[in-house]
C-alpha atoms as one frame of an Amber mdcrd trajectory, in Angstrom:
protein
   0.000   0.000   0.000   1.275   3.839  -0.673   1.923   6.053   1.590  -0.237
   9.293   1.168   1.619  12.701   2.497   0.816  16.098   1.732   2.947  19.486
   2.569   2.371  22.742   1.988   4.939  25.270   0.875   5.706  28.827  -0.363
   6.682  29.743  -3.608   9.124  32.390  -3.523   8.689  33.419  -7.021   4.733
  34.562  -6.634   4.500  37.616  -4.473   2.263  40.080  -4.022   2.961  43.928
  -4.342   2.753  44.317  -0.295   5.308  41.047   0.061   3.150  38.035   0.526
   3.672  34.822  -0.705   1.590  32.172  -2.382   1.168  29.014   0.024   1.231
  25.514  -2.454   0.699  22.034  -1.774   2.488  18.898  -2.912   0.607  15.734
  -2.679   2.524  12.744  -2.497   1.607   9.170  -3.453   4.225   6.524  -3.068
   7.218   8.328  -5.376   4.590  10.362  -7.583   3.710  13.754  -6.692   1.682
  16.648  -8.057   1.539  20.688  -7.131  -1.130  22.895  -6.839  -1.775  26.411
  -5.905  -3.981  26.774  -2.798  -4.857  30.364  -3.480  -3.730  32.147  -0.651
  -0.781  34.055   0.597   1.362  34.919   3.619   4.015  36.635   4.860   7.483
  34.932   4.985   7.874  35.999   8.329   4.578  34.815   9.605   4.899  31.623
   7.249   8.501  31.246   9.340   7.513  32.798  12.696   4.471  30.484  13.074
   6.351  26.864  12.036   4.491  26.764   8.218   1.269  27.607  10.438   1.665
  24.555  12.906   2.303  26.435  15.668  -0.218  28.172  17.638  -1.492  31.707
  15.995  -3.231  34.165  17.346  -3.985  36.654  13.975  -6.926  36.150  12.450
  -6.080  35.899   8.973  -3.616  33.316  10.114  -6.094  31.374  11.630  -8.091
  31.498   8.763  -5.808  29.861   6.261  -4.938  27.518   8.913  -8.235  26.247
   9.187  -8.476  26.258   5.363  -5.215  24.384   4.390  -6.622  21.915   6.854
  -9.891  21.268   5.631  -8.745  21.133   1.714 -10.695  17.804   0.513  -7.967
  15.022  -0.073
């Protein structure tokens, strides 16, 4: 049986004009993988600051895309 995995990401080379950062997924099945774009965007700081948004956060917009990235169908 594969192992399903999936980790989200920023990619550095989609920012915003006030410096944040789209978050993307990888979803990984055995050794195949595919991207996608989940739409929203951070700060790199925040992104860092917070552990990738598995740390507790306290701002709401942070809390927000936690909850989303977490409830993204799989």
């Amino acid at each position: 049986m594969k192992k399903l995995k999936v980790s989200f990401y920023l990619k550095g080379d989609k920012k915003k004009q006030n410096g944040e950062t789209a978050i993307y997924g990888k979803i990984y099945l055995g050794n195949i993988y595919s991207s996608f774009s989940t739409a929203k965007y951070i700060q790199q700081e925040r992104w860092a600051k917070t552990n990738s948004l598995r740390n507790p956060v306290r701002i709401d917009n942070e809390i927000n895309l936690k909850n989303y990235l977490k409830n993204l169908p799989e």
